[in-house]
C-alpha positions, -999 to 999 in steps of 0.1 A, spaced: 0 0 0 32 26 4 30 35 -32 -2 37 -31 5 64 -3 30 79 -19 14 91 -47 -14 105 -27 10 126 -4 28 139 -34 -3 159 -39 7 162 -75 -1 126 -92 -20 126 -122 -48 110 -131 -36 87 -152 -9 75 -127 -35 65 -103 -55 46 -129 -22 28 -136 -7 28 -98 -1 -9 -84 -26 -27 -64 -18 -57 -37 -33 -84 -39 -50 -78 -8 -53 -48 20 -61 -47 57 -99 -42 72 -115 -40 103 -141 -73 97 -163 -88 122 -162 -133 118 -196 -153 109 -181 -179 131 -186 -153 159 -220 -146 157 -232 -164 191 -198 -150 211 -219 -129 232 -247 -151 233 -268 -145 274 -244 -115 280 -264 -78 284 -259 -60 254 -235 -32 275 -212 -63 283 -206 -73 251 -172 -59 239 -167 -45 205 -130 -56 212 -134 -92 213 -152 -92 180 -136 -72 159 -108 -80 138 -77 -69 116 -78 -88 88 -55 -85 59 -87 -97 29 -90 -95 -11 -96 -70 -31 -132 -73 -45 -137 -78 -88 -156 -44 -95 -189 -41 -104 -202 -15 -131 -211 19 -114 -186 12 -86 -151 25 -76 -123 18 -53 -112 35 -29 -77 45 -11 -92 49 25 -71 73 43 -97 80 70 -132 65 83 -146 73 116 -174 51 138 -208 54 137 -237 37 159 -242 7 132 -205 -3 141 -217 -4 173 -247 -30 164 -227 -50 139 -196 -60 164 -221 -70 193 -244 -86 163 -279 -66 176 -302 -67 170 -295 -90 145 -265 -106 126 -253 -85 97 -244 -118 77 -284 -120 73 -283 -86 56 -251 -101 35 -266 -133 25 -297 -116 16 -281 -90 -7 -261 -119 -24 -293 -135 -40 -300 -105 -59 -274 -109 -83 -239 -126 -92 -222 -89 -84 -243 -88 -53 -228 -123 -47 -191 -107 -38 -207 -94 -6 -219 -128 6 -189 -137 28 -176 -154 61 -163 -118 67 -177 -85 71 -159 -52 62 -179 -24 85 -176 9 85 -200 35 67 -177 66 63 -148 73 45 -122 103 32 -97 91 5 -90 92 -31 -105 73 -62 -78 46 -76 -103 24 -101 -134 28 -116 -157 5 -130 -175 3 -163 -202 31 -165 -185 56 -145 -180 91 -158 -184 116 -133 -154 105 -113 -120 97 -123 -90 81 -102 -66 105 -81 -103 125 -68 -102 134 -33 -134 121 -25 -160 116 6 -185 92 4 -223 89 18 -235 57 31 -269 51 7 -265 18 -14 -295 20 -38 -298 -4 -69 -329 22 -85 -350 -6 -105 -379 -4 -91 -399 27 -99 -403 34 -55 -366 47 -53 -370 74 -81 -393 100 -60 -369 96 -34 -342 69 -32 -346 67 3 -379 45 -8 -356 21 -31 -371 -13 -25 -333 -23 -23 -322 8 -2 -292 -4 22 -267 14 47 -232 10 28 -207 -9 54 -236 -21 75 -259 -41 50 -233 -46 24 -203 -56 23 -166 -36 20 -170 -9 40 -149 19 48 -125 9 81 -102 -4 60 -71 7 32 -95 4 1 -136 -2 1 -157 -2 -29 -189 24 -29 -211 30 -59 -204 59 -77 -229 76 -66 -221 75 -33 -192 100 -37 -193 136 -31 -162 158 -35 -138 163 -3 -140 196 14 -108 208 13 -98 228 44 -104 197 61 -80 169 73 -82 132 64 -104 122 99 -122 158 98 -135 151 62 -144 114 68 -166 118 100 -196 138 91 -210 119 62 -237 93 79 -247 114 111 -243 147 88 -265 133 62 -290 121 92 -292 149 108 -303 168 76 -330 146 68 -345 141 102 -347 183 112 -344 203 79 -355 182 44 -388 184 33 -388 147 37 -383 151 78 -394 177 96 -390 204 78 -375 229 102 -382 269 94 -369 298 111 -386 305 148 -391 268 154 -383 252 190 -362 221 185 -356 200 214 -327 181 206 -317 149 227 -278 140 233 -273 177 216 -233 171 218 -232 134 203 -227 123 169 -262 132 158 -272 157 180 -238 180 174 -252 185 137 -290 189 149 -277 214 171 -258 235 145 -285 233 118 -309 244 142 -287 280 148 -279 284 114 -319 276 101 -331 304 127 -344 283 152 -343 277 192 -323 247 202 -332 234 239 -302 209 234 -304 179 265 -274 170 275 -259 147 303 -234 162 320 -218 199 328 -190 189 300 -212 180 276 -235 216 289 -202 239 279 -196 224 245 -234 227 231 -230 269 246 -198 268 229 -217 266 195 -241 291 206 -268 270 222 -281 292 252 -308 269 263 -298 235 275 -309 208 300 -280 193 319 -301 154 329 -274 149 354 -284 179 375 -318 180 368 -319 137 381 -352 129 359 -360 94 360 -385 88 333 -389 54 340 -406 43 376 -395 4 369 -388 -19 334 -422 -15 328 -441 19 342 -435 54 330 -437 85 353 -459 110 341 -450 136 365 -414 137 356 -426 142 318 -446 175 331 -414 185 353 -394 181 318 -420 201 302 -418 228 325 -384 231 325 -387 238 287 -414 260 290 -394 283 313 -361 280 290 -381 293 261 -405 316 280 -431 294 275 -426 277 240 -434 242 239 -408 225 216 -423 225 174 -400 199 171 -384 167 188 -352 153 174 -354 118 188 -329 89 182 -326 78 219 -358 57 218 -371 40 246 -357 60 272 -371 92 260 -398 84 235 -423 87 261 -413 124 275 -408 136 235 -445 125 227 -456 146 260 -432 174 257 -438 183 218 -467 214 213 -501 213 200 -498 200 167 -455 194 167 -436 166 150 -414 141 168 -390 131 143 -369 98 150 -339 83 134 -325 59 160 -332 37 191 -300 37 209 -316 28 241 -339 3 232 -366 -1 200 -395 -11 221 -411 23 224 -438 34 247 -463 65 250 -493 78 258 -513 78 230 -534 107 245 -510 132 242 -505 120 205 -536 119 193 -555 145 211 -533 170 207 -528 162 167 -495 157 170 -473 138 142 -450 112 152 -422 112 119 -398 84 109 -362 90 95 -339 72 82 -306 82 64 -309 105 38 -311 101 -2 -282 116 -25 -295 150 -27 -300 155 8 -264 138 11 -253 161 -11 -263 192 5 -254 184 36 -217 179 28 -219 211 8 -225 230 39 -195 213 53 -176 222 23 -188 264 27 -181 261 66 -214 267 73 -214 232 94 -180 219 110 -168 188 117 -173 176 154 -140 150 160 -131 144 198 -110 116 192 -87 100 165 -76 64 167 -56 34 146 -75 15 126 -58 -14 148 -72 5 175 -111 1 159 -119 -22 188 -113 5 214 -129 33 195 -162 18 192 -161 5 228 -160 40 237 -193 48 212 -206 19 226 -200 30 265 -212 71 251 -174 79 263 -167 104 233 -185 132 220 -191 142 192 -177 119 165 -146 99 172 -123 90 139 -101 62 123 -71 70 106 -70 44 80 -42 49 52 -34 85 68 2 78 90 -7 105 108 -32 132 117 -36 166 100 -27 157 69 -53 165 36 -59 198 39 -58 218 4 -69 257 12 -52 269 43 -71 301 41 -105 284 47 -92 265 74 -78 294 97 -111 315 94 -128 285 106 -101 268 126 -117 274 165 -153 259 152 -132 230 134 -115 224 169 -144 228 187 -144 191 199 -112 181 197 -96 167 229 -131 167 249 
């Protein structure tokens, strides 16, 4: 892989030496082992360690399919879904793997005793397949995490709706923590370039999420004036909410969970925020009962944050925990909006509250290329920065998702893949230092 490096570092490597550069025969990738699927069988899910089951795996390099390219992975980052694949909840991923190598003999490649995870990536384009115009090898190159196949006429409205709509890295196959993945083509966006390797590589799922859920017409749609509550407002997710709620024109009341977690959302200009650890609520009375009152103590404490708005909008992804206080909490006639169930799927609310009060209860889930697209573009114009805490090995992927796992990290924590180093990738200088303290903004928390 060093010439491989080489000749991205050089910075001045034609085109048409990376379409002729050298490949291995094979490269190293963070995999998760079929064999492995019952490890953690009878253990509670926040036993299970991401450690155990992920592996360093040196694996071939797949044939390409038309509309595809390969990728030189210089940096990836961890999401959630690597979370859920290296414990194997709530299901297996080899189910998603085996079922997406019936649908065709391409589709086959990804049917393996091996996973490649990972559903972000920074790097540059070495190969293309046959049908691929728009992007040539030696791009610098992010990439989105939608895997659509678009022949069913569902997908074309928005892909989102593709009847074979998957999560790149999660449902397929050769995902991004690794030297080299393969994306469709249309998965790759251009690389903003003020950024570094791991700054450019982390936004891309959450980012993309986050756009979706709060400001697309296909979520919810945010406007200027709207309250946004906004759950775990300095995490992964709710760093972006939080940022495309102040830029849109409307009022974040960002929850967070502790008085670190309280200075970083006011550091990007939040001015109402929730701090759950001095606050104490306890939503739940048992496994089984809710506590109303400590939704209307929630409430309140809204109400008297926003002189007495009741949120227009609830960014859930939290689930169980907090489904029941959004649905309570949300005004006459607001949208909960959710994306997520980190702390269990098995919802439960008062239905009262729903339907009497006419409010809308909104599902969300990734975001389709457009959405994608704009969303990096605001990265690209500095409008939204990156929110890395943390940067590790990719022989360190075990660790880093434990800590995503545990919530130990804010913000998003990223993998230096290819890149020896961090800091490395950045193209305009200028850009960078008029936007360096809101780059850094997370960095070392």
């Amino acid at each position: 892989m060093q010439n491989i490096l080489d000749a991205i570092q050089a910075a001045d490597t034609s085109s048409e030496e990376f379409a002729t550069i050298e490949l291995p025969d094979s490269f190293q990738a963070i995999t998760v082992h079929k064999e492995d699927v019952d490890m953690f069988e009878g253990m509670a899910s926040q036993d299970k360690d991401p450690r155990k089951s992920l592996h360093l795996d040196d694996v071939a390099i797949p044939e390409l399919a038309p509309g595809e390219a390969l990728v030189a992975v210089m940096a990836s980052s961890i999401n959630y879904n690597t979370v859920w694949t290296s414990i194997f909840e709530p299901v297996s991923t080899f189910e998603f793997l085996e079922r997406y190598g019936r649908l065709s003999e391409y589709t086959k490649r990804h049917d393996l005793p091996y996973h490649i995870v990972g559903s972000d990536l920074a790097g540059v384009v070495l190969r293309t397949g046959p049908g691929v115009n728009n992007w040539k090898p030696g791009r610098e190159v992010v990439a989105h995490c939608l895997s659509v196949e678009l022949e069913s006429p569902d997908g074309h409205d928005d892909t989102m709706m593709d009847p074979e709509q998957r999560i790149w890295g999660y449902q397929t196959n050769f995902g991004g923590l690794a030297h080299l993945a393969v994306v469709k083509a249309n998965q790759l966006m251009p690389k903003p370039d003020h950024l570094t390797w791991e700054e450019a590589a982390s936004p891309g799922l959450v980012n993309s999420t986050a756009y979706r859920q709060l400001v697309s017409k296909n979520g919810a749609a945010m406007k200027q004036g709207d309250t946004v509550l906004i759950w775990g407002a300095s995490g992964g997710l709710g760093s972006y909410a939080t940022q495309f709620a102040l830029n849109g024109g409307a009022t974040p009341v960002c929850v967070v969970s502790s008085p670190e977690k309280a200075e970083i959302v006011r550091s990007m200009g939040a001015e109402h925020i929730i701090d759950r650890s001095v606050e104490g609520y306890k939503f739940w009375k048992d496994e089984n009962n809710q506590d109303p009152k400590e939704w209307r103590r929630f409430g309140a404490k809204i109400r008297e944050l926003t002189g007495g708005d009741d949120p227009d909008i609830v960014f859930e992804h939290p689930g169980r925990e907090t489904f029941g206080a959004s649905v309570f909490v949300a005004r006459k006639g607001g949208t909960i909006v959710t994306c997520a169930s980190t702390s269990g799927y098995m919802h439960q609310y008062d239905n009262r509250y729903l339907w009497m009060n006419l409010k809308k209860i909104l599902s969300s889930h990734f975001a389709n290329y457009r959405e994608s697209w704009e969303a990096n573009k605001l990265i690209d114009k500095a409008l939204i920065h990156p929110t890395v805490s943390k940067v590790y090995r990719l022989e360190d992927t075990g660790q880093a998702t434990l800590d995503v796992h545990h919530n130990l990290h804010q913000g998003k924590v990223g993998v230096l893949c290819l890149a020896p180093e961090e800091g490395l990738g950045v193209r305009d200088t200028e850009k960078r230092a008029k936007h360096i303290d809101g780059i850094n903004r997370f960095r070392g928390i």
